[in-house]
C-alpha positions in Angstrom: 107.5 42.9 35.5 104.0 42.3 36.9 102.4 39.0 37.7 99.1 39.0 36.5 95.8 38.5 37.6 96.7 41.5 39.6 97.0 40.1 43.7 93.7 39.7 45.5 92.6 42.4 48.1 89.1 43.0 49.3 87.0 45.4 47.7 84.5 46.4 45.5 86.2 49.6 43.8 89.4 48.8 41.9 92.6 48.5 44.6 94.1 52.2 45.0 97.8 50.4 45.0 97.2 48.4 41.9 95.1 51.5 40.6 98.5 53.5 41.0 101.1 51.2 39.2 98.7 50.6 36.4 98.5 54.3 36.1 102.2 54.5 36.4 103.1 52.0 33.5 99.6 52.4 30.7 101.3 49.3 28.7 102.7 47.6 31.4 104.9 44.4 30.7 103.1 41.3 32.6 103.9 37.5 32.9 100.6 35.5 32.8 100.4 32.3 34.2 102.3 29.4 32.4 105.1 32.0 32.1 103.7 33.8 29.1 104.6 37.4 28.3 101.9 40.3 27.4 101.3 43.9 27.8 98.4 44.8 30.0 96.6 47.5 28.2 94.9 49.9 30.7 93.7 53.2 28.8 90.7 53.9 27.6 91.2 54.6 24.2 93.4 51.6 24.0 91.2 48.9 25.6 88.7 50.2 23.1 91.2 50.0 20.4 92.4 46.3 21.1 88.5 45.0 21.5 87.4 46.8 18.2 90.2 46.4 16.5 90.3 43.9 13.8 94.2 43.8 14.0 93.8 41.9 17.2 92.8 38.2 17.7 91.4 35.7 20.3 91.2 33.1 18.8 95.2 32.7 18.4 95.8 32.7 21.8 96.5 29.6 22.8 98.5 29.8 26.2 94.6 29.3 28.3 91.7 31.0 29.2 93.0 32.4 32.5 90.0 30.4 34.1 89.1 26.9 34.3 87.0 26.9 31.1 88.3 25.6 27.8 88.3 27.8 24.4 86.0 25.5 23.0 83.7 25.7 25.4 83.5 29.6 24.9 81.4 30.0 22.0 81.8 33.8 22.0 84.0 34.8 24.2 87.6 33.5 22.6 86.1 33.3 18.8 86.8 35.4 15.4 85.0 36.6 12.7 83.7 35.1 11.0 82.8 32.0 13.3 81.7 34.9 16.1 80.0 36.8 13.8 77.8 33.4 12.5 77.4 32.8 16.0 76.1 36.0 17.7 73.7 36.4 14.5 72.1 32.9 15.7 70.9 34.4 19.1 71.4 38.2 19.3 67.7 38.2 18.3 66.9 37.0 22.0 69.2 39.5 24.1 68.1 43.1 22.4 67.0 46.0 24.8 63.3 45.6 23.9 63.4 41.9 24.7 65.1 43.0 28.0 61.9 45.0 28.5 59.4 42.5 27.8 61.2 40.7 30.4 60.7 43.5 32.9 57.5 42.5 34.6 58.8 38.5 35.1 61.9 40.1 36.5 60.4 42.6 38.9 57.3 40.1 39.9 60.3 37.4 40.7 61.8 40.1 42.7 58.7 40.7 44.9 58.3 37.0 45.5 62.0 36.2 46.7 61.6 39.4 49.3 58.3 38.3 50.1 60.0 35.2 51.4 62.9 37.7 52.8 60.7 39.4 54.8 59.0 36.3 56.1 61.8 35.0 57.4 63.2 38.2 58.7 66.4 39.9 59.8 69.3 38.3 59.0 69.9 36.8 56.0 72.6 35.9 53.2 70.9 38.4 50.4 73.6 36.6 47.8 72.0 33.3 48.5 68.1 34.3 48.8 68.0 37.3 46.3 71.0 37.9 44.4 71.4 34.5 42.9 68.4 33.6 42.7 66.8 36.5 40.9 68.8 36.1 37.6 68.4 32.2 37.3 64.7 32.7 37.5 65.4 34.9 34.7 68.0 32.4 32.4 66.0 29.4 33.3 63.0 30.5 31.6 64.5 31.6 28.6 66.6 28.4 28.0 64.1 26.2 29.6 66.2 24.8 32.5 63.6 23.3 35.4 64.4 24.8 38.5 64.9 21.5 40.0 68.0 21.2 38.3 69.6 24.4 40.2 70.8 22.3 43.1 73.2 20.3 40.5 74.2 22.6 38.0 75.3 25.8 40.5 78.0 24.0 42.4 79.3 22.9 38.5 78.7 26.8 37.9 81.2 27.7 40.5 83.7 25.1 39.4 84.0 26.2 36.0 84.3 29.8 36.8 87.3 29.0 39.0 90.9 30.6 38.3 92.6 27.9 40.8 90.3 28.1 43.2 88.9 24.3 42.8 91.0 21.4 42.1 91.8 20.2 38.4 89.9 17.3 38.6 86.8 18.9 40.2 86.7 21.0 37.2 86.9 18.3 34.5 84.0 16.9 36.7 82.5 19.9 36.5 82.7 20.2 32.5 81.5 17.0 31.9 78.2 16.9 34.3 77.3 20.0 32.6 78.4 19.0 29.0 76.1 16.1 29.6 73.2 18.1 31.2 72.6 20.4 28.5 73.4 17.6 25.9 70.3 15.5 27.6 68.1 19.1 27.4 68.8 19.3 23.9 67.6 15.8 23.1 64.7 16.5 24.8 64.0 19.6 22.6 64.4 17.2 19.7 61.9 14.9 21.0 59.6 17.7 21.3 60.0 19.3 18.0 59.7 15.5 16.5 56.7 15.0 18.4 54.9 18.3 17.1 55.2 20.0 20.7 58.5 22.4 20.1 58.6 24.9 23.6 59.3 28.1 22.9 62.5 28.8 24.8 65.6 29.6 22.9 67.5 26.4 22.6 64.1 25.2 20.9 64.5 27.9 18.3 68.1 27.5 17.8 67.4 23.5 17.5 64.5 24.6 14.5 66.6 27.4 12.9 65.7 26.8 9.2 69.4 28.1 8.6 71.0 26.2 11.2 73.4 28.2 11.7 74.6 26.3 14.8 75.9 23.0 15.2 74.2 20.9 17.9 77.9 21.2 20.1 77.3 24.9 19.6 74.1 25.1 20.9 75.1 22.9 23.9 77.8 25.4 24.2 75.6 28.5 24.3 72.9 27.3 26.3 75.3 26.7 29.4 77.4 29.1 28.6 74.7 32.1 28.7 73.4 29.7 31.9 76.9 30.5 33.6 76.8 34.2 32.0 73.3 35.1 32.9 73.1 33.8 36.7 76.6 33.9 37.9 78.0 37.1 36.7 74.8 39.2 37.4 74.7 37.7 41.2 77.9 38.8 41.9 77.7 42.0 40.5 74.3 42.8 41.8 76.3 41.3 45.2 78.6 44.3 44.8 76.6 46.9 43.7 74.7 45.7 47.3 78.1 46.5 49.2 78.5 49.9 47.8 74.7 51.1 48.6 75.5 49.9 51.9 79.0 52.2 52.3 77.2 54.8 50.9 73.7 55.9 52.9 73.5 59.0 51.8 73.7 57.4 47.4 71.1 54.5 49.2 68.4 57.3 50.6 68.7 59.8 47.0 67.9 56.2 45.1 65.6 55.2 47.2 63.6 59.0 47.3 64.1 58.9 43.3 64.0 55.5 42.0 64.1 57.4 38.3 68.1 58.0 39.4 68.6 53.6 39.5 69.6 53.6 35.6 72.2 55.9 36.1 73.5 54.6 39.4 73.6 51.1 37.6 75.9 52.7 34.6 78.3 54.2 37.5 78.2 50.6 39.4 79.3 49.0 36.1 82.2 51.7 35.6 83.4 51.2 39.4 83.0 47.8 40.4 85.9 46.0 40.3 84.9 42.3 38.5 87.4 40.6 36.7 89.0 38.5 38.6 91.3 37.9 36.0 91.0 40.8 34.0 90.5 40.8 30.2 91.0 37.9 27.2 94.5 37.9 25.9 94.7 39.3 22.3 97.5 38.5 19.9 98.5 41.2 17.3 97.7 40.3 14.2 99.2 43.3 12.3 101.8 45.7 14.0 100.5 48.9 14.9 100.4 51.7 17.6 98.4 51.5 21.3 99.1 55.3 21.9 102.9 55.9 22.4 103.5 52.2 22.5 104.3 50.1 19.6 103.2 46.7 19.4 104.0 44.0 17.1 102.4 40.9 15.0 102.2 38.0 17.4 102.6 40.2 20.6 100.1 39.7 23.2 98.1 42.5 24.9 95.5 41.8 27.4 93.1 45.0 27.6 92.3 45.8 31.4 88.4 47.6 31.4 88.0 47.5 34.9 91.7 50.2 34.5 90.2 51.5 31.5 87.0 52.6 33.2 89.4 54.6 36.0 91.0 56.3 33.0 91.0 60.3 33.9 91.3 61.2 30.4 87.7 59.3 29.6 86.0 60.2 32.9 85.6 63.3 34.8 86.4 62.7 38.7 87.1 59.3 37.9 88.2 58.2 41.1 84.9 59.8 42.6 81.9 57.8 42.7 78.9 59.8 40.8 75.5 58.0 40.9 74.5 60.3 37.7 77.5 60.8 35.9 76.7 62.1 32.5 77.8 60.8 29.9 79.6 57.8 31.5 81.1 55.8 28.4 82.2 52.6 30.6 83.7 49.6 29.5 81.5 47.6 32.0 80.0 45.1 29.1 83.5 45.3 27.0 82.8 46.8 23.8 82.8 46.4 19.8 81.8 42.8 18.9 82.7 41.2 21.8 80.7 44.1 23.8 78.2 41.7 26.2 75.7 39.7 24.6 73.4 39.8 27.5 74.5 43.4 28.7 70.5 44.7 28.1 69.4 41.7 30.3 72.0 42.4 32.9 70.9 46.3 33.1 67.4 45.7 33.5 67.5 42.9 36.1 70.0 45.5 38.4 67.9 47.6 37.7 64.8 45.8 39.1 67.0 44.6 41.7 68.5 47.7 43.4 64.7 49.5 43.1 62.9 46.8 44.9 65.7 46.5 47.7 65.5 49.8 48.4 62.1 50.2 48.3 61.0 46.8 50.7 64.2 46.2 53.0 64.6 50.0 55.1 67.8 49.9 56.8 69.6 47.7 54.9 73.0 47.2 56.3 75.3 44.0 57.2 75.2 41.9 59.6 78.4 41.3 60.2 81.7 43.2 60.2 82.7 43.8 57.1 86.1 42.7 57.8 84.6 39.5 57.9 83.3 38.8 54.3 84.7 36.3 52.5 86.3 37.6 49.3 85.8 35.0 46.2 89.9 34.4 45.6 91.0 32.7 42.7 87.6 32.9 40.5 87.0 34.2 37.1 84.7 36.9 38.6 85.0 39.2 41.9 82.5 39.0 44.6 81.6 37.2 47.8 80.7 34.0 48.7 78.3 35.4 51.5 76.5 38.5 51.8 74.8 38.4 55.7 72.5 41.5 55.8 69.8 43.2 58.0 67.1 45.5 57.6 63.9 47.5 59.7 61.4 44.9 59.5 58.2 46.6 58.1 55.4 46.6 60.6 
């Protein structure tokens, strides 16, 4: 039986060793931490089954969240219908693919200014610290009104609570409460506006003033640090990665940067090859007995569906160990799927997008600055990534 999370090794593509037992055993028997037994689910078809499926459950898993975040402090993420469903109809009017594209010109005129101050600078830098992170905070910040003065308290508190035993316990009830009570106080202060006949027009505000109220005031505390955490720290990370792979790959980095209208593709095959989740999927309890392919699983069996396996499935991809910047069609798993399918995922695309198309088209050269044997892997942490990424570039003359 395996342990899982799956070991730690560096990378950005999915290990080839772990790729190969998971291949080996499709509904492999796993002990999770705590001692609890599941079945990791790692086929396409299946992952899609148990995340669509309404025969499968979150929130009656109860053994943890397999990071240092509480269930109640996921307000999607470990829910039901019909609490999720009341839930994601309260804000999936904000995170829709033509909002994302109204958003494009902030996001791309945010881009230009962080490498304006790149390029300043100059040759090297950490590109996680002075691009990657940066560029999709500017982006959450606005819509939930955070002030940017309040990024120096609330990232470390980030990091914290997307620990998987990296950071100490008591760090990360620290952690939970400082940002419990920072979006509590933002809140308030969104009352006081609306009160005072001066409501702002970011999206707690509307929540706050939905004639429904379809959200409790703990729920919109909730969502408003949770898409915080969502919206900054997984795209970073990601775009981090995606960063890593151009590098590896000149040859992908010059046909991008000669054809920027290839990016949107390249983006879809970077969210079907990176290999994020640090701790792989949400369990899922079975709710009714029923068949994932030859395997039988029964009610109150619990089955943890693997996407970043699923999206290395050879019966759903072509090539799929090959990396394909335009791979048509390329059904990936990269934003989950069904109801629990990203609530930010249009956000996310666009801002990588931006992202990739203005690094290649500013820094020439791009490469690292340091042996890459010497990045530091995040260990331990709900999501994959770095901690650094030291680059250098051609400065333009």
């Amino acid at each position: 039986m395996l342990d899982f999370p799956l070991p730690h090794r560096p990378g950005v593509p999915l290990d080839g060793g772990h790729l190969r037992r998971l291949r080996e055993r499709p509904m492999a028997p796993v002990r999770l931490p705590g001692g609890h037994d599941a079945l990791l689910v790692t086929r396409h078809a299946n992952v899609r089954a148990v995340l669509a499926g309404d025969g499968f459950g979150r929130e009656a898993w109860t053994g943890g969240t397999l990071f240092a975040r509480d269930a109640p402090s996921l307000a999607l993420v470990a829910s039901d219908p019909p609490t999720h469903t009341r839930r994601r109809r309260a804000v999936q009017g904000r995170f829709t693919a033509r909002r994302a594209e109204a958003d494009r010109p902030r996001a791309e005129a945010a881009a230009e200014r962080l490498l304006d101050g790149l390029e300043a600078a100059g040759p090297p830098a950490d590109l996680l610290a002075r691009f990657a992170t940066p560029l999709p905070y500017a982006l959450i910040r606005d819509m939930l009104g955070v002030p940017a003065a309040g990024l120096g308290r609330l990232l470390p508190w980030v990091s914290a609570l997307m620990s998987a035993g990296h950071v100490p316990a008591g760090e990360v009830e620290a952690a939970r409460a400082g940002m419990f009570g920072y979006f509590s106080a933002l809140l308030d202060a969104r009352r006081a506006g609306i009160a005072a006949g001066d409501p702002g027009s970011d999206l707690l505000t509307e929540l706050l003033a939905d004639p429904g109220q379809r959200l409790t005031a703990e729920e919109i505390t909730v969502f408003g640090l949770g898409l915080f955490m969502a919206g900054g720290e997984t795209t970073s990370n990601f775009l981090a990665a995606c960063v890593l792979e151009l590098i590896a790959r000149p040859d992908v980095a010059a046909s991008l940067r000669a054809d920027p209208s290839r990016i949107p593709a390249a983006v879809e095959e970077f969210l079907r090859w990176v290999w994020f989740g640090g701790t792989g999927g949400r369990p899922h309890v079975v709710l009714a007995g029923t068949r994932l392919g030859r395997t039988e699983v029964r009610r109150g069996d619990v089955v943890v569906p693997l996407t970043d396996a699923a999206n290395r499935d050879a019966d759903a991809f072509a090539d799929a160990d090959a990396f394909r910047p335009d791979r048509s069609p390329n059904p990936h798993l990269g934003f989950g799927h069904g109801r629990h399918l990203c609530l930010g995922a249009p956000h996310a695309r666009m801002v990588l997008q931006v992202a990739l198309a203005a690094l290649l088209r500013r820094l020439d050269g791009l490469d690292l600055a340091i042996d890459p044997a010497r990045l530091r892997w995040r260990d331990r942490m709900f999501v994959r990534g770095v901690w650094e990424l030291p680059v250098t570039w051609r400065p333009r003359r």
